[in-house]
N, C-alpha and C positions, 0 to 999 in steps of 0.2 A: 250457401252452396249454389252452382251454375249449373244448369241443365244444356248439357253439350251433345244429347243425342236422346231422341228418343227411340221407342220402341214402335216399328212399324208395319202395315201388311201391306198386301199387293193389294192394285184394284182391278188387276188382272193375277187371274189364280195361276194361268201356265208360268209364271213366272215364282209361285210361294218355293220353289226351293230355295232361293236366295233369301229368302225370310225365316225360312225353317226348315231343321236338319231333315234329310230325308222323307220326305212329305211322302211317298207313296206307301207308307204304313200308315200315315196318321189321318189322311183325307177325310176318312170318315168320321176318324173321332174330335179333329181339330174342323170346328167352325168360323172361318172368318166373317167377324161382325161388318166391321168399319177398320178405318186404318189404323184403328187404334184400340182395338178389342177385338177377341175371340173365344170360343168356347170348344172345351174340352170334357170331351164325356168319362164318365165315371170308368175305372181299370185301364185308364191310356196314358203314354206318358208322352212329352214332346219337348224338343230339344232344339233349343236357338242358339245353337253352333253354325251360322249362316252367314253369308256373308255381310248383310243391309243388318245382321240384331247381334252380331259379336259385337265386342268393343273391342278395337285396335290399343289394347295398353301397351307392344311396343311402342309405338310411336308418341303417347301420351310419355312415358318413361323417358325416350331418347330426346323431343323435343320442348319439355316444357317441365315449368318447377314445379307440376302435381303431385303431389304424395302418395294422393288417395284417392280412388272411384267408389265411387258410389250406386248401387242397383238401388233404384226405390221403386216400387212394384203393388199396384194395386189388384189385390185377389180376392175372390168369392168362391165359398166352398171352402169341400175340404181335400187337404191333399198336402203337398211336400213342396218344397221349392229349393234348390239348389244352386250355388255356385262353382263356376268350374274354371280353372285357366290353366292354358298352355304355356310352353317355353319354346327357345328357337327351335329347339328337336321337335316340338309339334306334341311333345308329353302334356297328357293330361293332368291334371291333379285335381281331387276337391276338394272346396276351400271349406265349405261353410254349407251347412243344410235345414231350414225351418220349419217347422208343422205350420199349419194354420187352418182355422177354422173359423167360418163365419167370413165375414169381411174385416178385410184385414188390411191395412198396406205394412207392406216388409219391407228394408233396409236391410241390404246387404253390400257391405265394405272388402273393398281389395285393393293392397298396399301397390304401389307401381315400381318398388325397390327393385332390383331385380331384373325386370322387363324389357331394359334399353335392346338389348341384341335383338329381344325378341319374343313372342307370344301373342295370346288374346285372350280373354275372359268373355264369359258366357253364362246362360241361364238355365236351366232343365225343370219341366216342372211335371209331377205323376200325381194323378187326380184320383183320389181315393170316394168321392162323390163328383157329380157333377161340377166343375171349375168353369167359372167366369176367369178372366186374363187380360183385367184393365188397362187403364193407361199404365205406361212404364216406362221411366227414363235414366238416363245415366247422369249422374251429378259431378263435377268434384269440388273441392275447395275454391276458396273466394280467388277470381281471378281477375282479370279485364272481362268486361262482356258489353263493351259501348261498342264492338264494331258495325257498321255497316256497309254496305254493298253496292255496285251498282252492275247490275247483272246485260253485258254486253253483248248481243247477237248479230254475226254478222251473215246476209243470206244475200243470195244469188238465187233467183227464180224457186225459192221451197217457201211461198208463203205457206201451204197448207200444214208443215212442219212448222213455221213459225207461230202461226195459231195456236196449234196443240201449245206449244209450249209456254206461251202467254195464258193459257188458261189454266194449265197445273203452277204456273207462278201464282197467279190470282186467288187460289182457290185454296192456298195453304196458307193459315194464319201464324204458322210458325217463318216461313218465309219472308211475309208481311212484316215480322216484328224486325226483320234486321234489311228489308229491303229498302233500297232509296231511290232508284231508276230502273228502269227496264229503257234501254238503249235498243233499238233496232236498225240497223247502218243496213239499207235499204240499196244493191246497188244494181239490181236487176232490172227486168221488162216485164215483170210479173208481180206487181205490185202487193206486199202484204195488205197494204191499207185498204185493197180493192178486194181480199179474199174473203169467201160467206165466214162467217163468225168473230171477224176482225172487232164491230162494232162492240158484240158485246164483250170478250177480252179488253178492251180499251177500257168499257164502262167500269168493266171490276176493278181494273187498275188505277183508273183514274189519272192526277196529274203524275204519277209516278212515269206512266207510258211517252218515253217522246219516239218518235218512227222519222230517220233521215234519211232523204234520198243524195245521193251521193253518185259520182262516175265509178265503174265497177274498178275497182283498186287491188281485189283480190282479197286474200285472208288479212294480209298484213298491213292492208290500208283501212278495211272494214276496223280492223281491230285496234290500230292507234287512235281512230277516231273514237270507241268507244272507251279509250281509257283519256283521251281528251274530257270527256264526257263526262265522268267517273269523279276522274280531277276538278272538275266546276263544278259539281254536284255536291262536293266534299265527300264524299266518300271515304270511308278508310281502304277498302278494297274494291276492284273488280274484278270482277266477275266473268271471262273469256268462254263462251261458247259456242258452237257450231249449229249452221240452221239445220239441217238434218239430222236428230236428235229426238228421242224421247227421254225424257230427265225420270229422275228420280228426285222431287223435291225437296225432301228432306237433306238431300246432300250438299245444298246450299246451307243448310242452315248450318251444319255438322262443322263445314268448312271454312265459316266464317267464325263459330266459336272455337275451333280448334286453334287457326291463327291467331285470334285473341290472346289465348293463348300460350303460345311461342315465347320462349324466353329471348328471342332476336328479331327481326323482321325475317316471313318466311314465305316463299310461295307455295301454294296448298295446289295440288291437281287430283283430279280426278280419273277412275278407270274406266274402261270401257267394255262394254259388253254387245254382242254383237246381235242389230238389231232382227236380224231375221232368226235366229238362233236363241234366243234371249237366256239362256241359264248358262250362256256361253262367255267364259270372263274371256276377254280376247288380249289387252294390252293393261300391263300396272305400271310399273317404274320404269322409264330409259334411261341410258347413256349413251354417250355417243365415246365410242369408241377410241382413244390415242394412236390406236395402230394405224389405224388406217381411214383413222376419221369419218365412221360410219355410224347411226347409230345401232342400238338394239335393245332385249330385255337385259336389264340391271343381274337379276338373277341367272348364273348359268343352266339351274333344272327348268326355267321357264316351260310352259307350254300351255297351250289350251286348255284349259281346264270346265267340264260342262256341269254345273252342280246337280245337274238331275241326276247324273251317273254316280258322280263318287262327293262328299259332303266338305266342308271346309276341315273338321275333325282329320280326316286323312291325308289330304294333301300337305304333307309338309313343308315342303318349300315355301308356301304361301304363311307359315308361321315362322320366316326369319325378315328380321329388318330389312329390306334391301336402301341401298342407296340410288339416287336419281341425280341425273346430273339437266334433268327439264322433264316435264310434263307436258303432252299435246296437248295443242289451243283446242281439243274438242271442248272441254271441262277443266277454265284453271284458273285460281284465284290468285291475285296479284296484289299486293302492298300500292298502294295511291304514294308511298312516300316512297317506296321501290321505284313506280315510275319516274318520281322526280327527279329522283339521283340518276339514272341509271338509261333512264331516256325511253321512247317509242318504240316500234318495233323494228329493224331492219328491213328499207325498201325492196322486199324480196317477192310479191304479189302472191305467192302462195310457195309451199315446201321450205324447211328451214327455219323459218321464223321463228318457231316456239325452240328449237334446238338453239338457236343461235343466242336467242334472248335468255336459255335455262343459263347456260355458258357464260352469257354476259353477268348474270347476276351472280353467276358463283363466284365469280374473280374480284367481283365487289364484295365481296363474305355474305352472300343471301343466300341459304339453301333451298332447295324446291321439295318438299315431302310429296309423294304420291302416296294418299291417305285413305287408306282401304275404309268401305264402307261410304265412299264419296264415287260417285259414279253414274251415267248413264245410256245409253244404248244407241247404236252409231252404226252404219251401214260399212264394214271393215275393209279395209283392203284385200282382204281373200276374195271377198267380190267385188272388185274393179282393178284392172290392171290400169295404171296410170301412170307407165314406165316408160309406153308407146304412142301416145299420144304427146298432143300441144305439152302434156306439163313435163317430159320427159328433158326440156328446157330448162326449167325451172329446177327439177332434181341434179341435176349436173350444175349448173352455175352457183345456184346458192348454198350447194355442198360446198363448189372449190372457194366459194367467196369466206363461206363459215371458219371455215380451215386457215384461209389466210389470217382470219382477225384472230382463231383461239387455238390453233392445233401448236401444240408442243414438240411435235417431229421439226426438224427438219425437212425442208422439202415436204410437207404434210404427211412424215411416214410412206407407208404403203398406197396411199389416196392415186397418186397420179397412175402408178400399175395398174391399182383396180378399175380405174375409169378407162383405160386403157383396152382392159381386157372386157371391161361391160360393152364398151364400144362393138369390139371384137365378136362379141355374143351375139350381138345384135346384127350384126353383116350376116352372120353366117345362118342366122334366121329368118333373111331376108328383109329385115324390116332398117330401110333404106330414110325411109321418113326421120324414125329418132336418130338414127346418127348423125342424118343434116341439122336435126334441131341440138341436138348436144356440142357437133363441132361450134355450127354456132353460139352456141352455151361458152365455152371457152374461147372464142373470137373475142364476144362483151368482157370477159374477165380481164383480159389482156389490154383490153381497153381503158380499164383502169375503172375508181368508183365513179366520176363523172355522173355516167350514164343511168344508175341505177334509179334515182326519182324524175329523170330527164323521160324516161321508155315505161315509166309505171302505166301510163294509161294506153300506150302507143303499143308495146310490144304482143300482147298475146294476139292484137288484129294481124300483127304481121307472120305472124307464127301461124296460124290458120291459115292463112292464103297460100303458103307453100306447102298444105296439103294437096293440093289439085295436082301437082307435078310429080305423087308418088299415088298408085295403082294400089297401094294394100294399106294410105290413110281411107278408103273408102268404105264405109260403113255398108253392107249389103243384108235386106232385109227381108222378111216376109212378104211383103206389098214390092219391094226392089230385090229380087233375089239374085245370085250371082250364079250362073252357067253350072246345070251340075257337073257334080266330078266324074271323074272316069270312073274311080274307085271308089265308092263314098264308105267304105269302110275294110280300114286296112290295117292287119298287127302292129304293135307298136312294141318298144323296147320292153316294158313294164317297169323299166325305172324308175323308183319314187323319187331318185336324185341324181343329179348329172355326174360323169364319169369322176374319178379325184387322180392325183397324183400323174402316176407312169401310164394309165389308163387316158387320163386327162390330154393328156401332152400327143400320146398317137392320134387318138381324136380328134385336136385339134388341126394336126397338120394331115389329114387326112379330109377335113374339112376344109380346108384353106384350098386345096389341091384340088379338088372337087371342083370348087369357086374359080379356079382361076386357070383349070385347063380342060372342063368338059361346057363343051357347046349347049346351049338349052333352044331346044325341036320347037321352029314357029309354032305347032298348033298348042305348046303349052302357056301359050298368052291367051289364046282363046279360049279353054276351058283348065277349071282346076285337075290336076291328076290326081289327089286322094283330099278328102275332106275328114278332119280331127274334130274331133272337142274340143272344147277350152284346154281342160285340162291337159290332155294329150300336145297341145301346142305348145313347148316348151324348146329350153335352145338347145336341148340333146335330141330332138325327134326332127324338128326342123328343117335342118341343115341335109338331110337325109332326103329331099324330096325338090324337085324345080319349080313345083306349080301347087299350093296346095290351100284348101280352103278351113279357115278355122271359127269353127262355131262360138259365141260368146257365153251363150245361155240359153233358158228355156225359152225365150223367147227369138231362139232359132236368128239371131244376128250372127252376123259374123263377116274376117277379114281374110282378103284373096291375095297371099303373097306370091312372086315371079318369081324367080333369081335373075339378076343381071350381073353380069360380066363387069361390064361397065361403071356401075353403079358400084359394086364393091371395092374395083381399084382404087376408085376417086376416091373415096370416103375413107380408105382406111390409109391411103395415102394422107389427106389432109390430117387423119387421127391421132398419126403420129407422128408429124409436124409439131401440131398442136401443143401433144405433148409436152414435147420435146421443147419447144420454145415456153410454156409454162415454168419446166422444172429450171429454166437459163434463168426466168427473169425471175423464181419466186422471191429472194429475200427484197429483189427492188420493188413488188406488187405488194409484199404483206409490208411494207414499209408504208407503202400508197395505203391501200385499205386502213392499217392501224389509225393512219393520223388522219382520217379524215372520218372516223366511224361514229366518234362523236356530234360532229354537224349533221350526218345520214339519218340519226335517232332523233335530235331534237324538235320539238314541238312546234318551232318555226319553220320547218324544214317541210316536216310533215303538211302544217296549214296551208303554206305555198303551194302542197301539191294536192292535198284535199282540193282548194279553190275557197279558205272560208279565213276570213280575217281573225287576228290577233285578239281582238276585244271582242270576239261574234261568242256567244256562250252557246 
């Protein structure tokens, strides 16, 4: 038998919901020892219906020839111990239930027939004397279990995130046994090598740690280089994670034996949970959409789900298989003979790349599983708008570029209307900056593939510099603050969501009209006329206002948009030009893109633009 998952605790307690059901009945009675023992006083009962101590037997079911799971569970005391498992409806059932008395270890077996759509099995255990609650793992039948890893991090100025995480690598002996590299693709001004604790991380790792510095490349050049790395290392897999990040290290190990495995070559990702929020599951499975070539959650009930509030036991949606058509590079494990076949990543420097490469491998028959109970904790896009800035570049090009090489529409479906009308959104919010950087987004497309490892290192400098020549890319702060408002607090719609339909459409041409035949009062350059929240800053409040200041966060930043006249005509004049000329040339552009997408991904391609020779390991 292979131990594919153990039983584990938190080493931080605000987080034991995710370890165990419902904690705020049991806190008192459930003691955590260490990460792998706890104690449970006499008349309590506690139940690892959790996210991090379920065992996902959909996915064991749907992806691999396992039969049978196995619970082997070491106990002290006395008391009961139960087995329990769901179906896709999220029904409970019990399987099996044991006395035990003394020290004990139990074995308990559950068939995975059945399971494929959907389910998870579980432990519950009611302590009739004081309980000990040993080591505890999940087994199953003799499988592969020679894989190994080379766990790849790519950062930009978070060495002090990169540490932390070099130390929970170090520091788990179950990591150790399938680790082969620890990659760190170094492409900042804030050097990890230079951060206080570096030294002794290194020491614990030893030759496993190599740290490379490199020209900042973005997501998708850090991350080819580390599956270069991976590849010379021999590896069977790497390892793709984000420097901003606290792991859950267990999840490596989980997800290197689960590919193991895999009756096919599979790629394994990981979920994310949101770091400031932590009992907060925030992203599991995506797709990206055919309609309209976007992506989103695989599951239609998706949502936030915060484990403190309500347990894995009830939410049911989280007990059907869902499908994935890629997993985010925060946390993703990748086949070394996947990269061989199937190439590097797409020279996209950041957005896209992990969507584009899920897509690339599906069409080669690799599936991607997002493997619940594989997971770690990541600063979410609900806190950072990154739609309006430099990368708002990056989100339009390597959307239309993704589309050209894998969208099955015609004309990429819906894709070209929706970029159309984001553009549109964007005018009428004032925000002048992202639409110059998106048209220009679709300028490069048009351009053909050329250009895309020719601008990897060249283009975000240039995309900064046309910050200067827009009034609301300016950051204004506490120490630099911006002119108060007139109003600094004023009603707002209370809309949780922008106008729809026949609503939508008055809206818009009522905004448009707005924009293009009421004059805006010199003194509303010089001071803002109402100052928002973040939140309150959206494209339905907006549009409502000439001059308005929008806060970012607590820490009281924020951006001071105008309206210009002028600035809207151009831009939405060039937007649909743009367009328009896209949708002429798409079958001769996705012709370009296809046939050249191959060279774009290869390993030579890639060294040439790293800057590191063919024989350099």
């Amino acid at each position: 038998m292979i131990t594919v998952q153990h039983v584990v605790y938190p080493t931080e307690l605000d987080k034991l919901p995710l370890y165990v059901e419902s904690p705020h009945g049991v806190t008192s009675s459930l003691d955590v020892v260490s990460r792998r023992t706890a104690r449970l006083v006499a008349g309590s009962d506690v139940s690892f219906a959790s996210y991090f101590n379920a065992f996902p037997l959909m996915h064991w079911a749907a992806s691999t020839d396992v039969r049978t799971v196995s619970l082997v569970l070491e106990l002290s005391g006395r008391g009961q111990v139960r087995l329990v498992r769901t179906d896709a409806r999220g029904h409970a059932t019990r399987l099996e239930a044991v006395r035990f008395d003394g020290a004990q270890t139990v074995r308990l077996d559950v068939p995975t027939a059945g399971a494929a759509d959907g389910g998870w099995c579980w432990f519950e255990v009611t302590a009739s004397a004081d309980v000990e609650i040993g080591p505890g793992r999940w087994e199953v039948d003799d499988v592969p279990s020679d894989g190994t890893v080379t766990v790849a991090v790519t950062t930009f100025n978070k060495p002090d995130y990169c540490v932390r995480t070099l130390r929970a690598l170090a520091t788990d002996d179950d990591v150790l046994g399938v680790l082969d590299r620890v990659v760190v693709v170094d492409q900042g001004t804030r050097k990890v090598a230079a951060e206080p604790g570096f030294d002794e991380a290194r020491d614990a790792l030893g030759d496993r740690l190599r740290v490379l510095d490199q020209p900042n490349l973005g997501g998708s050049g850090g991350f080819s280089r580390g599956m270069l790395e991976a590849d010379a290392a021999g590896s069977t897999h790497v390892m793709l994670l984000d420097d901003d990040v606290a792991i859950e290290p267990e999840s490596i190990f989980r997800a290197v034996r689960f590919a193991d495995a895999c009756s096919r070559p599979t790629i394994v990702g990981g979920h994310m949970f949101d770091m400031y929020r932590p009992t907060n599951l925030h992203a599991v499975s995506e797709i990206v959409q055919q309609s309209n070539f976007m992506w989103g959650p695989a599951d239609p009930d998706h949502r936030l789900v915060d484990f403190s509030q309500e347990s894995l036991r009830a939410t049911r949606w989280l007990h059907r298989r869902p499908r994935a058509d890629y997993n985010g590079w925060w946390m993703c494990l990748i086949p070394t003979a996947v990269v061989r076949e199937i190439g590097l990543s797409m020279p996209f420097f950041i957005k896209w790349d992990d969507a584009e490469y899920g897509l690339r491998a599906k069409a080669a028959g690799v599936p991607t599983v997002s493997l619940p109970g594989v997971a770690l904790w990541h600063i979410t896009w609900q806190d950072k708008d990154d739609a309006i800035d430099w990368q708002a570049y990056f989100h339009a090009r390597n959307r239309v570029v993704s589309a050209l090489l894998h969208s099955q529409e015609e004309h990429g479906g819906a894709l070209l209307a929706d970029s159309g009308r984001l553009n549109l959104k964007h005018l009428l919010s004032m925000q002048y900056y992202a639409v110059t950087l998106r048209n220009a987004a679709l300028r490069d497309v048009l351009r053909g593939p050329g250009r895309l490892h020719a601008t990897m290192g060249t283009r975000l400098g240039e995309l900064r510099a046309l910050a200067k020549d827009f009034g609301e890319a300016r950051t204004y702060t506490v120490d630099s603050p911006a002119p108060p408002a007139v109003r600094p607090d004023v009603p707002v719609s209370g809309r949780s969501h922008g106008p729809r339909g026949v609503a939508l459409a008055l809206f818009t041409l009522r905004a448009v009209a707005r924009q293009l035949l009421l004059p805006v009062r010199p003194e509303k350059r010089t001071r803002p006329d109402v100052q928002l929240e973040r939140g309150q800053g959206v494209w339905w409040e907006l549009p409502r206002y000439d001059s308005v200041l929008v806060l970012a966060g607590e820490d009281r930043t924020g951006s001071w948009y105008v309206r210009d006249r002028r600035a809207f005509v151009a831009l939405w004049r060039e937007s649909v030009a743009l367009h328009r000329e896209l949708r002429r040339r798409w079958p001769e552009l996705r012709e370009a893109y296809r046939s050249r997408a191959e060279a774009l991904v290869a390993p030579s391609a890639w060294r040439a633009t790293i800057g590191i020779s063919d024989d350099e390991d």
